[in-house]
Backbone atoms as SQL, in Angstrom:
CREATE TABLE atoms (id INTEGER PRIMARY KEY, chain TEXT, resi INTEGER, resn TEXT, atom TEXT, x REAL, y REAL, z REAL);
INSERT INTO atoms VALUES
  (1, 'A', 1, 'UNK', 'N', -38.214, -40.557, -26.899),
  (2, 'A', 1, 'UNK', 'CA', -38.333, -39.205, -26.388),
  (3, 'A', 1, 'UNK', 'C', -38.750, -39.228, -24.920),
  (4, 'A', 2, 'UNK', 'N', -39.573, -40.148, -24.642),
  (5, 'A', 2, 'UNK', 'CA', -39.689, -40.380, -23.182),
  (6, 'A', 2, 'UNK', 'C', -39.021, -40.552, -22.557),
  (7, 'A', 3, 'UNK', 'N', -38.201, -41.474, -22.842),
  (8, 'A', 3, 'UNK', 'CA', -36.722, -42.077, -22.023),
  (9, 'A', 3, 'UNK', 'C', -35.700, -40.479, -21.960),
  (10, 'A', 4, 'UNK', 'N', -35.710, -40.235, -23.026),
  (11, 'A', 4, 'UNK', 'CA', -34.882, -38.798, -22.788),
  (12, 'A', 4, 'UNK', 'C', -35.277, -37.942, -22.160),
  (13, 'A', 5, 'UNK', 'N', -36.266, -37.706, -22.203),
  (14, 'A', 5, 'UNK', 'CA', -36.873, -36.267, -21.522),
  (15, 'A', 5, 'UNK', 'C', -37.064, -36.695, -19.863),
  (16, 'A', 6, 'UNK', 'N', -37.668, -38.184, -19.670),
  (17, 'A', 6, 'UNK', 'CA', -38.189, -38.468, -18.461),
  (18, 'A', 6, 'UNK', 'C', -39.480, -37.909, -18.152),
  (19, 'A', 7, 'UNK', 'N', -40.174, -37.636, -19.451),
  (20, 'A', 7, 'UNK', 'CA', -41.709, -37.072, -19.255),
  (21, 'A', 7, 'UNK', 'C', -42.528, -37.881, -20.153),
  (22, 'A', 8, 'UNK', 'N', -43.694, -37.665, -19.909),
  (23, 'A', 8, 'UNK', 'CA', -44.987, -38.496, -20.273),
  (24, 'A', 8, 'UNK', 'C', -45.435, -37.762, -21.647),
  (25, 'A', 9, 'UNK', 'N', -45.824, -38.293, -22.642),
  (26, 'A', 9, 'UNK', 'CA', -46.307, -38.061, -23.542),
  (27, 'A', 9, 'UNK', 'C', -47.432, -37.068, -23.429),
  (28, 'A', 10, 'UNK', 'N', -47.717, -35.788, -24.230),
  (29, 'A', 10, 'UNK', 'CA', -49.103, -35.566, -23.955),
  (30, 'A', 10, 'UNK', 'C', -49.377, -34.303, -25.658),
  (31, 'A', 11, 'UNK', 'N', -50.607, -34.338, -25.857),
  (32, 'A', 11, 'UNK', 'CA', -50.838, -33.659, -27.340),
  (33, 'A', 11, 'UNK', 'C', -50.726, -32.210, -27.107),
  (34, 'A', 12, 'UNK', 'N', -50.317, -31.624, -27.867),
  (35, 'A', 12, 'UNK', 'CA', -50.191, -30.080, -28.105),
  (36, 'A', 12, 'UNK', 'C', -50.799, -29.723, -29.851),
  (37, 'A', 13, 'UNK', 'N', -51.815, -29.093, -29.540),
  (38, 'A', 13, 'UNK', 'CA', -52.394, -28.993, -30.070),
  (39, 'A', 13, 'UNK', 'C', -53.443, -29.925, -30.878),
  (40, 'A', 14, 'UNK', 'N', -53.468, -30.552, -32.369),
  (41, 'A', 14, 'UNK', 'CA', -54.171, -31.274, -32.926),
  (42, 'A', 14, 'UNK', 'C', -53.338, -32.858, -33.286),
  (43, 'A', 15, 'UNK', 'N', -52.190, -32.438, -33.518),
  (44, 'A', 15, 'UNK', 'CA', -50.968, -33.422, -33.746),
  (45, 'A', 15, 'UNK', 'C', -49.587, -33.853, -33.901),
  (46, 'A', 16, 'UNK', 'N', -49.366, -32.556, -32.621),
  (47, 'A', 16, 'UNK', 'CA', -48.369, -32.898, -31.806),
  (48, 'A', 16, 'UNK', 'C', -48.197, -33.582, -30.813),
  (49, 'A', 17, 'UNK', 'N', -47.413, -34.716, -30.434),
  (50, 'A', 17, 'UNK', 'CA', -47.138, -35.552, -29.655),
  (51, 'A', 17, 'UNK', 'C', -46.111, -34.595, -28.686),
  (52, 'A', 18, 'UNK', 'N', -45.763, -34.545, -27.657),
  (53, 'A', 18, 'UNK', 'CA', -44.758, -33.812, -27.138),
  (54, 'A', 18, 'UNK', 'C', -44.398, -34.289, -25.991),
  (55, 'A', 19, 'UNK', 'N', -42.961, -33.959, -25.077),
  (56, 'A', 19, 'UNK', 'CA', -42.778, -34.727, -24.345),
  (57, 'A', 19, 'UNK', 'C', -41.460, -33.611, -23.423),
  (58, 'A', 20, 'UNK', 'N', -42.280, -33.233, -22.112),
  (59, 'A', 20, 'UNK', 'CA', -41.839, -32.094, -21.524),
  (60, 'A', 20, 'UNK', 'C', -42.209, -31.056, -22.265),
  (61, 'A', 21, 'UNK', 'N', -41.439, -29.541, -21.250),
  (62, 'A', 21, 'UNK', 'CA', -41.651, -28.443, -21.939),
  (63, 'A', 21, 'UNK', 'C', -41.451, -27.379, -21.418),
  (64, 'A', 22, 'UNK', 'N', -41.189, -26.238, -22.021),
  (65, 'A', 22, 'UNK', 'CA', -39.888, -25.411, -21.720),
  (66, 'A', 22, 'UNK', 'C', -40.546, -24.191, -22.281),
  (67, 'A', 23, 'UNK', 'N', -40.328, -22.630, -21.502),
  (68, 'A', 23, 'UNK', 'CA', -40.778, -21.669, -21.363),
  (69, 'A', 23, 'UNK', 'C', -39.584, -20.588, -22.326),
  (70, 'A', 24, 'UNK', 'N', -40.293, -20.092, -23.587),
  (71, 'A', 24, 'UNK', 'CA', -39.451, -19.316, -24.307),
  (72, 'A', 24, 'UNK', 'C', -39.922, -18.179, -24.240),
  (73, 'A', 25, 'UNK', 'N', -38.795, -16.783, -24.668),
  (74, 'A', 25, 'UNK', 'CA', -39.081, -15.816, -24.940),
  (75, 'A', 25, 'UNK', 'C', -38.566, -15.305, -25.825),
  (76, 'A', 26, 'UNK', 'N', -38.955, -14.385, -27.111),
  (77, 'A', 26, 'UNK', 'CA', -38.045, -13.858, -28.050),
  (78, 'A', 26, 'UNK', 'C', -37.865, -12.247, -27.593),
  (79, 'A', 27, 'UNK', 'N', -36.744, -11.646, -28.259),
  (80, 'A', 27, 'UNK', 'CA', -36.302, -10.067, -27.654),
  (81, 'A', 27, 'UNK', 'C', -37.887, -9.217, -27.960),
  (82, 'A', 28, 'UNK', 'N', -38.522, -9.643, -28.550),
  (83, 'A', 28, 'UNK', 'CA', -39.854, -8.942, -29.066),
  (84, 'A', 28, 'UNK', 'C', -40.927, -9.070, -27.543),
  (85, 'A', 29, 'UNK', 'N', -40.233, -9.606, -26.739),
  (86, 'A', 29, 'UNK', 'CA', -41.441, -10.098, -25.264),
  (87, 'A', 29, 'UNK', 'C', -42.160, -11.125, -25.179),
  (88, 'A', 30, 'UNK', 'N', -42.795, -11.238, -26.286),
  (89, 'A', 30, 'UNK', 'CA', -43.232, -12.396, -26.979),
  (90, 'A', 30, 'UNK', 'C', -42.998, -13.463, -26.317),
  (91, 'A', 31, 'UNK', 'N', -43.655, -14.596, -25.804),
  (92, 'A', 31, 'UNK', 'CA', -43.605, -15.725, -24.734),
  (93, 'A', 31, 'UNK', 'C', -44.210, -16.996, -25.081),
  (94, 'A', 32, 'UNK', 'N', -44.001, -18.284, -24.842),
  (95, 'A', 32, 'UNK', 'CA', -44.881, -19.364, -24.865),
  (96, 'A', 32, 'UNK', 'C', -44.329, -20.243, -24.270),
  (97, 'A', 33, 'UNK', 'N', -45.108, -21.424, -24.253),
  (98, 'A', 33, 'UNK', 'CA', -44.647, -22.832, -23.911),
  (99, 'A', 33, 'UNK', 'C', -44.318, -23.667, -25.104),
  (100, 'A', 34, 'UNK', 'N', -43.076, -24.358, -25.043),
  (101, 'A', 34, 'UNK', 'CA', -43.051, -25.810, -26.224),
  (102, 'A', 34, 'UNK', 'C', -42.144, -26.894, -25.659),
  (103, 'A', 35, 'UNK', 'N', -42.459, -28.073, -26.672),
  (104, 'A', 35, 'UNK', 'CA', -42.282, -28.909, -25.618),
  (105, 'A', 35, 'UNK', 'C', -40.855, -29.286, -26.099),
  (106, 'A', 36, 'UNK', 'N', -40.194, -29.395, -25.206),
  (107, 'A', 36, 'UNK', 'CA', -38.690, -30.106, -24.939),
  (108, 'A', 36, 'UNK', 'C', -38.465, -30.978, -26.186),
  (109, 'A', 37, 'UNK', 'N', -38.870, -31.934, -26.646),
  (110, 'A', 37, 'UNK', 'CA', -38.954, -33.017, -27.988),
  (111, 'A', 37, 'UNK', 'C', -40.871, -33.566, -28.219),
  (112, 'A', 38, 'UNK', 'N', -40.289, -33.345, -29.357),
  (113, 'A', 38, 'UNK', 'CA', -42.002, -33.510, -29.946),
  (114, 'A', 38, 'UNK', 'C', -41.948, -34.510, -30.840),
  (115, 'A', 39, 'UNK', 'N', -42.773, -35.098, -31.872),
  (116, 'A', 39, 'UNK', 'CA', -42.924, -35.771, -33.133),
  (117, 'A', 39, 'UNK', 'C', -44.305, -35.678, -33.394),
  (118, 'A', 40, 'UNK', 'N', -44.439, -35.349, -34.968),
  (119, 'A', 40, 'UNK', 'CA', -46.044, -35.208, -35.630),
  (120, 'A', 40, 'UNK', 'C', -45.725, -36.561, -36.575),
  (121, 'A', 41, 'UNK', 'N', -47.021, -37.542, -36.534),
  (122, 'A', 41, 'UNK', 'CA', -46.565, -38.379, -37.986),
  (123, 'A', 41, 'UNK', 'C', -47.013, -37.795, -39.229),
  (124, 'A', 42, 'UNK', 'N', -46.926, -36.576, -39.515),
  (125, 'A', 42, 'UNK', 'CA', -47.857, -35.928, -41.104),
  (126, 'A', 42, 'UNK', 'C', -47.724, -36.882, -42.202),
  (127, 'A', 43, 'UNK', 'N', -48.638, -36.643, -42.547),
  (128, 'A', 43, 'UNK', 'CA', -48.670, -37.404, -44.199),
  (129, 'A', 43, 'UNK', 'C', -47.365, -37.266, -45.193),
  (130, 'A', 44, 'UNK', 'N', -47.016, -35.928, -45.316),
  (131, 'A', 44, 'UNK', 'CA', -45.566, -35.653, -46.251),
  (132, 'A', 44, 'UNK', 'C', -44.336, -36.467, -45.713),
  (133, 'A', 45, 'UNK', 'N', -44.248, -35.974, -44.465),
  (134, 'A', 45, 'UNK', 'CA', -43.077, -36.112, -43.521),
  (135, 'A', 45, 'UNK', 'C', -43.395, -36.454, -42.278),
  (136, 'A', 46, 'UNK', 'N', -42.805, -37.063, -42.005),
  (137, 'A', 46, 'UNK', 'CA', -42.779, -37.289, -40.113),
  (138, 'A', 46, 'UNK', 'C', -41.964, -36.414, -39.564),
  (139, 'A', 47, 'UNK', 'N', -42.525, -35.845, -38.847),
  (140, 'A', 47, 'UNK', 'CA', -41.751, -34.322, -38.181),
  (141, 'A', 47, 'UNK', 'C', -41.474, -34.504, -36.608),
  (142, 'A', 48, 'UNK', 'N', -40.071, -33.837, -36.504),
  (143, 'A', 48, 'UNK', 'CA', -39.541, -34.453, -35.376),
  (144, 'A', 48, 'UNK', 'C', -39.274, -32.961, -35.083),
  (145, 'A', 49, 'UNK', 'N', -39.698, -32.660, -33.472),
  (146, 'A', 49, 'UNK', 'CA', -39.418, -31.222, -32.925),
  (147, 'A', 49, 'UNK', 'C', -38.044, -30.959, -32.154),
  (148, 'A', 50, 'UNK', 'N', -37.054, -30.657, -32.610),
  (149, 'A', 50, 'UNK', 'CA', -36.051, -30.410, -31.663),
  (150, 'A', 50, 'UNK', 'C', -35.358, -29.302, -32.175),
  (151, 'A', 51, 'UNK', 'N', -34.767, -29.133, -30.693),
  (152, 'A', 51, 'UNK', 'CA', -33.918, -28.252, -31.299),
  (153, 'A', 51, 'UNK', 'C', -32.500, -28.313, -31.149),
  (154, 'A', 52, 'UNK', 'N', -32.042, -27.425, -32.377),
  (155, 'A', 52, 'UNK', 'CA', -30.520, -27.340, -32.810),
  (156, 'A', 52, 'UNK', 'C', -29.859, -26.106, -32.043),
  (157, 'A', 53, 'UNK', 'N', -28.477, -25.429, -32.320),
  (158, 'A', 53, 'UNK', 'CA', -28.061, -24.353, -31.415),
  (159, 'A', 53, 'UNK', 'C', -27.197, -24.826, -30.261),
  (160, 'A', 54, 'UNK', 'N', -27.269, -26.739, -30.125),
  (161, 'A', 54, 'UNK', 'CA', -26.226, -26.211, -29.396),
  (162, 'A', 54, 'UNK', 'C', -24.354, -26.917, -29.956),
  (163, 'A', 55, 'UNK', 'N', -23.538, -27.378, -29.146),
  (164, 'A', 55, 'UNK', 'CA', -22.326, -27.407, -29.771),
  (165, 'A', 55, 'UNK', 'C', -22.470, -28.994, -30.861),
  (166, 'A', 56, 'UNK', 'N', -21.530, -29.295, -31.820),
  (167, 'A', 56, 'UNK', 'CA', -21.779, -30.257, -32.902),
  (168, 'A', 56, 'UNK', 'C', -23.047, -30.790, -33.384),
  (169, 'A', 57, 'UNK', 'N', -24.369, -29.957, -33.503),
  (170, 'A', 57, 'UNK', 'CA', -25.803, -30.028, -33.801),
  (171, 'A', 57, 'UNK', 'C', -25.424, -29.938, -35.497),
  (172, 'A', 58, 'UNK', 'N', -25.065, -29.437, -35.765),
  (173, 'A', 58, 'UNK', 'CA', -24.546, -29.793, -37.390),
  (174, 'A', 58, 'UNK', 'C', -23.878, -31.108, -38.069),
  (175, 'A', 59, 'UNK', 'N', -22.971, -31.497, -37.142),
  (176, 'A', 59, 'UNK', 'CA', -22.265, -32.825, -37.240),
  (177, 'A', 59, 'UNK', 'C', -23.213, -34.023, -37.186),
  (178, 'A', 60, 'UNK', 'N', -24.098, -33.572, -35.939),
  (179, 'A', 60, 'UNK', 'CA', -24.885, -34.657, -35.219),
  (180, 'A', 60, 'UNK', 'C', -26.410, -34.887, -36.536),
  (181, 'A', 61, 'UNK', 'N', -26.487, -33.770, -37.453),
  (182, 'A', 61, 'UNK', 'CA', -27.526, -33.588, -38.180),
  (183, 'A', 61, 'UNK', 'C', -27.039, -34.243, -39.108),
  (184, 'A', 62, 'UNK', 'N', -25.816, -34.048, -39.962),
  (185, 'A', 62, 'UNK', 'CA', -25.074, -34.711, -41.140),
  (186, 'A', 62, 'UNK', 'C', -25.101, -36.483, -40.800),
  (187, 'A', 63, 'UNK', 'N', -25.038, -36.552, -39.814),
  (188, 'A', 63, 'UNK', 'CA', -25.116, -38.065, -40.179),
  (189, 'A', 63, 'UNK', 'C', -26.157, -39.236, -39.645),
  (190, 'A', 64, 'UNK', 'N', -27.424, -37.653, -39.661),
  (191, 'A', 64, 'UNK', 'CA', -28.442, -38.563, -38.954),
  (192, 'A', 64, 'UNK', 'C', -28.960, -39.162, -40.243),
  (193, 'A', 65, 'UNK', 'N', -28.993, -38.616, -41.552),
  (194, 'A', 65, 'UNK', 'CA', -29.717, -39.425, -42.842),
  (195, 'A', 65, 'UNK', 'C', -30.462, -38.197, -43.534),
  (196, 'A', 66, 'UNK', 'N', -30.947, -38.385, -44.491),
  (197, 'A', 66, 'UNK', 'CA', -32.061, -37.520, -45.379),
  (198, 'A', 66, 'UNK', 'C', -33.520, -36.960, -44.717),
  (199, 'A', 67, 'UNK', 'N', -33.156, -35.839, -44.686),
  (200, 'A', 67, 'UNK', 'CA', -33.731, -34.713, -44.281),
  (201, 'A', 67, 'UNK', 'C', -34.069, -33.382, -44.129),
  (202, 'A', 68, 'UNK', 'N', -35.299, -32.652, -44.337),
  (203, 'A', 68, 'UNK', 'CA', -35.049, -31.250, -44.480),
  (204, 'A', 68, 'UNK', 'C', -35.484, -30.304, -42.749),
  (205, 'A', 69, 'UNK', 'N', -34.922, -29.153, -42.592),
  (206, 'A', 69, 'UNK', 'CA', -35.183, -28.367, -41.755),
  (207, 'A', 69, 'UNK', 'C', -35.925, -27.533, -41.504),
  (208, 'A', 70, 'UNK', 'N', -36.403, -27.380, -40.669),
  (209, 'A', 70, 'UNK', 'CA', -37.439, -26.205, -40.480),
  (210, 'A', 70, 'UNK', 'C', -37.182, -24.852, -39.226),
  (211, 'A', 71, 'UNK', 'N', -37.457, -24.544, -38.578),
  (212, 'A', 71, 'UNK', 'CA', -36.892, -23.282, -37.124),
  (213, 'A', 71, 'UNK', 'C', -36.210, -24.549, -36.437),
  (214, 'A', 72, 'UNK', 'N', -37.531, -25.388, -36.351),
  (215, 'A', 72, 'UNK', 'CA', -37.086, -26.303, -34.487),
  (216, 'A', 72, 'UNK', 'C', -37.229, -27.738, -35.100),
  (217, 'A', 73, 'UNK', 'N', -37.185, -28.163, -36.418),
  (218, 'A', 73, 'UNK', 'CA', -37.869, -29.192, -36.449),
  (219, 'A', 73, 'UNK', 'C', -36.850, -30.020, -37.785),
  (220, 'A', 74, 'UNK', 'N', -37.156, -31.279, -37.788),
  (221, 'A', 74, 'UNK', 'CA', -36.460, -32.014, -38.864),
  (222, 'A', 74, 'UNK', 'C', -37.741, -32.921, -39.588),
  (223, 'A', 75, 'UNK', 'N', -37.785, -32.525, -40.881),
  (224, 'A', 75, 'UNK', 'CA', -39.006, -33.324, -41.695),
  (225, 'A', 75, 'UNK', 'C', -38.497, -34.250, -42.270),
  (226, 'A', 76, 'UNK', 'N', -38.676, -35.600, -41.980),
  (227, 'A', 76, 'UNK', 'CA', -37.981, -37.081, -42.187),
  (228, 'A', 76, 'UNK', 'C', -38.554, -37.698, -43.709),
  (229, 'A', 77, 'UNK', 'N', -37.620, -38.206, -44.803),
  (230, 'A', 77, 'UNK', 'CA', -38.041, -39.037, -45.728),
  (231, 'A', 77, 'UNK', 'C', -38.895, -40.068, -45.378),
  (232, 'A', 78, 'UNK', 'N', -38.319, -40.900, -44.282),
  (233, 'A', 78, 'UNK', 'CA', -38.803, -41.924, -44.081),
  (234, 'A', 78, 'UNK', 'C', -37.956, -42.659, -43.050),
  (235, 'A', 79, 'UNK', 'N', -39.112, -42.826, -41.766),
  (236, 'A', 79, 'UNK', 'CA', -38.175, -43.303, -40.354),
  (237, 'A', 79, 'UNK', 'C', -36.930, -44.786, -40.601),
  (238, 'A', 80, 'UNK', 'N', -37.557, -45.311, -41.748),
  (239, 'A', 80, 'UNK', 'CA', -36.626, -46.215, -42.186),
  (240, 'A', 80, 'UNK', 'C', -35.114, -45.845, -42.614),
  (241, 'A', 81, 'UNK', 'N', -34.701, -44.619, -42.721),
  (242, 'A', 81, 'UNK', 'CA', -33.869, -43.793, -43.536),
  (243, 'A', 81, 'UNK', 'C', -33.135, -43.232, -41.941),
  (244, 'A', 82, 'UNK', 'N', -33.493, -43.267, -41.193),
  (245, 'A', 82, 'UNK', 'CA', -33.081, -42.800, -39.529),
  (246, 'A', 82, 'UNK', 'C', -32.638, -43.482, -38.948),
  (247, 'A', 83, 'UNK', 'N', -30.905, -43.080, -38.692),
  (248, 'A', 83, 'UNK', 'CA', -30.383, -43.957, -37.895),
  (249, 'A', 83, 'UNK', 'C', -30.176, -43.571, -36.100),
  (250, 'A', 84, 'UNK', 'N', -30.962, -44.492, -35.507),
  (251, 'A', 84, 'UNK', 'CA', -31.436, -44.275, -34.301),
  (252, 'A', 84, 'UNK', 'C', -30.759, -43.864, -33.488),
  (253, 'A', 85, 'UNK', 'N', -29.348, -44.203, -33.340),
  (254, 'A', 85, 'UNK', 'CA', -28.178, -44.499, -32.230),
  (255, 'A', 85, 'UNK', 'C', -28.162, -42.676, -32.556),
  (256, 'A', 86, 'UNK', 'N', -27.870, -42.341, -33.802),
  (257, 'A', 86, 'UNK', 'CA', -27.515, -40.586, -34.084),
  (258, 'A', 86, 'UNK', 'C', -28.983, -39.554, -33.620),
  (259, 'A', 87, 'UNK', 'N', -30.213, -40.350, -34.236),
  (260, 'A', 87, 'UNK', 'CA', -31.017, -39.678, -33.373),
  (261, 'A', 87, 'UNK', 'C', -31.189, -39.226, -32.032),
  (262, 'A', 88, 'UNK', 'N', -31.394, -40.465, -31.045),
  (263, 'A', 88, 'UNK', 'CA', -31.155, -40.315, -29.594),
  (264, 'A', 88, 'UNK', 'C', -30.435, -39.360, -29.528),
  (265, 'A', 89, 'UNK', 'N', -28.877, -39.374, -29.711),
  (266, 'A', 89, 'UNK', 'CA', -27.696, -38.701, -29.260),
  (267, 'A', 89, 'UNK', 'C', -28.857, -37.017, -29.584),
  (268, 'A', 90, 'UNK', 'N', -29.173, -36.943, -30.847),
  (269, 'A', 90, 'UNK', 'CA', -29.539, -35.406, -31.266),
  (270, 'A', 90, 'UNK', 'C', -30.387, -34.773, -30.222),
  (271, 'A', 91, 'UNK', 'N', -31.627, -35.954, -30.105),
  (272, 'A', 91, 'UNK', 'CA', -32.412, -35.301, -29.166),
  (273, 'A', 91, 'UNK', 'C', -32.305, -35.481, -27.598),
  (274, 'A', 92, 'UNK', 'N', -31.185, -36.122, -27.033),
  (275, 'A', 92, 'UNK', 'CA', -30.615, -36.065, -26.001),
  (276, 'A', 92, 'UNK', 'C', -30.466, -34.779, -25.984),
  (277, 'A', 93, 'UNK', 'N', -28.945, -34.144, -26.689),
  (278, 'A', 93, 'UNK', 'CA', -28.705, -32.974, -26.898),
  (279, 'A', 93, 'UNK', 'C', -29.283, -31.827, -26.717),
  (280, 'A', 94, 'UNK', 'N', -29.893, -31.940, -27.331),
  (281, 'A', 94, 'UNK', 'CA', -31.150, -30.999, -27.869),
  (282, 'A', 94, 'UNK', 'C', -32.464, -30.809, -26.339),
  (283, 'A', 95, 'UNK', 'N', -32.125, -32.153, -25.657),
  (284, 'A', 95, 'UNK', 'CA', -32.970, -31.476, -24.650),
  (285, 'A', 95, 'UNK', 'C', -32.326, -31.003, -23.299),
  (286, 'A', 96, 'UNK', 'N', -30.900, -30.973, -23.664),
  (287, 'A', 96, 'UNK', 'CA', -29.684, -30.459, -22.305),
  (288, 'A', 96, 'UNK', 'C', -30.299, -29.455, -22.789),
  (289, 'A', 97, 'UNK', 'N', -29.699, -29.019, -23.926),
  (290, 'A', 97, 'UNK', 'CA', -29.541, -27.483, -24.376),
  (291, 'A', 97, 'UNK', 'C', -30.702, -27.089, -23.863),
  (292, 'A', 98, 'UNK', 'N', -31.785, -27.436, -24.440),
  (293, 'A', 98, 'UNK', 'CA', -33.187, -26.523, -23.524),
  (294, 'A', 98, 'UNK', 'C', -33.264, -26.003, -22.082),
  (295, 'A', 99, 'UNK', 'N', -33.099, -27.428, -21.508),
  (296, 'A', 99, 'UNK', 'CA', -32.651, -27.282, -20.151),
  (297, 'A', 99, 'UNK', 'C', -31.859, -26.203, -19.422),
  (298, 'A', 100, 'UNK', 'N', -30.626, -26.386, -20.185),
  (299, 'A', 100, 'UNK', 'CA', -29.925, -24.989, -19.894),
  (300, 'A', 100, 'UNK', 'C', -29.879, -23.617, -19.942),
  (301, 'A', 101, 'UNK', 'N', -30.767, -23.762, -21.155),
  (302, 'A', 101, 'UNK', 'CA', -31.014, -22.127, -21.787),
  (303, 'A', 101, 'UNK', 'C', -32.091, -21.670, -22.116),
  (304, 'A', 102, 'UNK', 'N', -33.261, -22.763, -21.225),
  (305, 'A', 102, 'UNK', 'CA', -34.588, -21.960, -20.891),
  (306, 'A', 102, 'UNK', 'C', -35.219, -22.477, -19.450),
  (307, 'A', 103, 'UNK', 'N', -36.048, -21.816, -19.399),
  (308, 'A', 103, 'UNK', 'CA', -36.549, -21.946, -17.809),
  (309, 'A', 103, 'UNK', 'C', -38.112, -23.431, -18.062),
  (310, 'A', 104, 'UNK', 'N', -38.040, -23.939, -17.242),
  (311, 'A', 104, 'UNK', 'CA', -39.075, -25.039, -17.458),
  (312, 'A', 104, 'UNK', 'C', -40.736, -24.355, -17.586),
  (313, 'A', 105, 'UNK', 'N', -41.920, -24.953, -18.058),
  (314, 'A', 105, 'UNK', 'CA', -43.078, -24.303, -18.303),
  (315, 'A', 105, 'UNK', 'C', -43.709, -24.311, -17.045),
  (316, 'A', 106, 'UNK', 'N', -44.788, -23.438, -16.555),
  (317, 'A', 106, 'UNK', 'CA', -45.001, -23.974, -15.531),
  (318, 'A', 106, 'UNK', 'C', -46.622, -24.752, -15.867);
């Protein structure tokens, strides 16, 4: 996620790892900061923050391995079960798209 983003690791909140970060708004006004690609190691799942929305993010999801979804996030069986080369590509992706279609945090 470092290598992708080109940013430094830093915690958001209690146990989020995150890496960059990007200024949202919903039609409600409603505003925050989040970060570009994240990962939590939780006990259930290892949770990976990205996001989907933009073009073949479905394709790119089908053959990353076993996994469930959440808004922004993918909850992993087991990183052993993750094939890396499809990851990268996702969260490459996933952090154009931000890039493009939100404004950076300040």
């Amino acid at each position: 996620m470092q290598q992708v983003t080109g940013e430094k690791p830093r915690l958001w909140g209690t146990s989020i790892v995150g890496f960059g970060s990007y200024r949202y708004v919903y039609d409600s006004g409603r505003e925050g900061d989040a970060p570009l690609a994240g990962f939590s190691p939780r006990a259930q799942a290892p949770t990976l923050y990205v996001m989907a929305g933009f073009a073949d993010a479905e394709t790119l999801l089908a053959k990353r391995g076993k996994f469930k979804t959440g808004k922004a996030c993918l909850y992993l069986k087991s990183l052993a079960d993750v094939d890396q080369a499809v990851l990268a590509e996702l969260i490459t992706r996933s952090v154009e798209h931000l890039r493009k279609t939100h404004r950076a945090a300040a």
